[in-house]
C-alpha positions in Angstrom: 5.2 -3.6 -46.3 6.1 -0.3 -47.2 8.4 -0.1 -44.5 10.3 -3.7 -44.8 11.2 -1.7 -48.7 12.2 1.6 -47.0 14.6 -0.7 -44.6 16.0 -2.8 -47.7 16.7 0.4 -50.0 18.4 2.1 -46.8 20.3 -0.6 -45.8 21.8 -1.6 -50.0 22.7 2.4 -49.7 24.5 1.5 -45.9 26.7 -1.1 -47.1 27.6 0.7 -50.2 25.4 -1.2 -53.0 23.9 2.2 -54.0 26.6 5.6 -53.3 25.3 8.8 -53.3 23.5 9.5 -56.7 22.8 6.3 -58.2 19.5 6.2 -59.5 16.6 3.9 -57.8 14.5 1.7 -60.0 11.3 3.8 -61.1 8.2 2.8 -58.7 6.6 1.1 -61.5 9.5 -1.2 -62.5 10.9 -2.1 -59.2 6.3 -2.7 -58.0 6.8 -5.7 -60.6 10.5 -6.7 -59.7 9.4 -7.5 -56.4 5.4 -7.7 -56.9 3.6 -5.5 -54.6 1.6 -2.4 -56.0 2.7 0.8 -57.3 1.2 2.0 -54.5 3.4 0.8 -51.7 6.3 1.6 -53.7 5.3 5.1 -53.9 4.4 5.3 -50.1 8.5 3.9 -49.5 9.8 6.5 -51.7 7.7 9.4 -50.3 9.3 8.8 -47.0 12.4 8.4 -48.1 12.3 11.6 -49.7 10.7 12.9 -46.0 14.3 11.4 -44.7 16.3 12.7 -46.9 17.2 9.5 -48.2 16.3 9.9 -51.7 15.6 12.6 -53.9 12.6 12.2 -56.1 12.1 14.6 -59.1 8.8 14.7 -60.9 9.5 13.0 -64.8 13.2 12.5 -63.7 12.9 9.6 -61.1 14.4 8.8 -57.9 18.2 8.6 -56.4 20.5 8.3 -53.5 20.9 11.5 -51.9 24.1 12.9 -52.4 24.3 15.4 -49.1 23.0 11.9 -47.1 24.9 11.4 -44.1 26.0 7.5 -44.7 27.9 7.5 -40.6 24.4 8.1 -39.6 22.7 5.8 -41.9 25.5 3.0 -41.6 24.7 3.3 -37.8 21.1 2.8 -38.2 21.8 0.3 -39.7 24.2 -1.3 -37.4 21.7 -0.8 -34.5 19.2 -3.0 -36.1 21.7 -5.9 -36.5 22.5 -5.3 -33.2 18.8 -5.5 -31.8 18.3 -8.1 -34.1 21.4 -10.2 -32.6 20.5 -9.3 -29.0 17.0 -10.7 -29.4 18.9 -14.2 -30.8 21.1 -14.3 -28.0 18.4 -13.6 -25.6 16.3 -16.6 -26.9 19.2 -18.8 -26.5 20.0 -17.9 -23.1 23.6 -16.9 -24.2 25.3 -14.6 -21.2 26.0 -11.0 -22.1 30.2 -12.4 -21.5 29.4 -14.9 -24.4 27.7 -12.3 -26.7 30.5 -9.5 -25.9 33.5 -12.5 -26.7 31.5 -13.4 -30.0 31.3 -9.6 -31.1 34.7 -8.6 -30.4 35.8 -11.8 -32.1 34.1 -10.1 -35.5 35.7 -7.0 -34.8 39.0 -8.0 -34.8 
C-alpha cells in the first residue's frame, strides 16, 4: 500500500501538481484523507525522503524537493505508462506497427 502512495505523490509532482517546495499534507492528515494508518503514510514518506523525493523535517513537515531532478522523475513516470500500455496492447493482440502508429499519433 505504501508503495501505490509513493507512486501517486511521485507521479502529482511529475506532471506538475506539486513543483519543487510545495508542502505535502502532514502524515496524519493525508492517513484520514485517504484512510489507511499513520503508519503507511510514514513508511511512503521515509522512502521518499531515501529518494530524495521529499524532504521531511522533524516539527516542520514534509515537501517537494527542490534540488529533485523532475527529467528523471517525469521519465519514471513515462516508463510506467509505457509498461502499463504495452501490457494493454499485448492482451489485445494489437501488432507492435499498430501500437507505434497509435503513439506517434499522441505525439504529434
Amino acid at each position: 500500500m505504501y508503495q501505490q502512495i509513493m507512486e501517486q505523490i511521485k507521479q502529482r509532482i511529475a506532471v506538475g501538481d506539486w513543483p519543487p517546495h510545495t508542502p505535502l499534507p502532514s502524515v496524519r492528515e493525508l492517513a484520514v484523507e485517504i484512510k489507511v494508518s499513520v503508519i503507511t503514510i510514514k513508511r511512503a514518506y521515509l522512502e521518499l525522503a531515501r529518494e530524495g523525493v521529499i524532504v521531511t523535517q522533524q516539527g516542520k513537515g514534509s515537501w517537494v524537493n527542490d534540488v529533485l531532478d523532475m527529467k528523471v522523475l517525469q521519465r519514471e513516470e513515462l516508463m510506467q505508462h509505457l509498461e502499463q500500455a504495452g501490457k494493454l496492447a499485448k492482451s489485445l493482440g494489437l501488432p507492435e506497427e499498430k501500437i507505434l502508429q497509435l503513439l506517434k499519433q499522441f505525439m504529434e
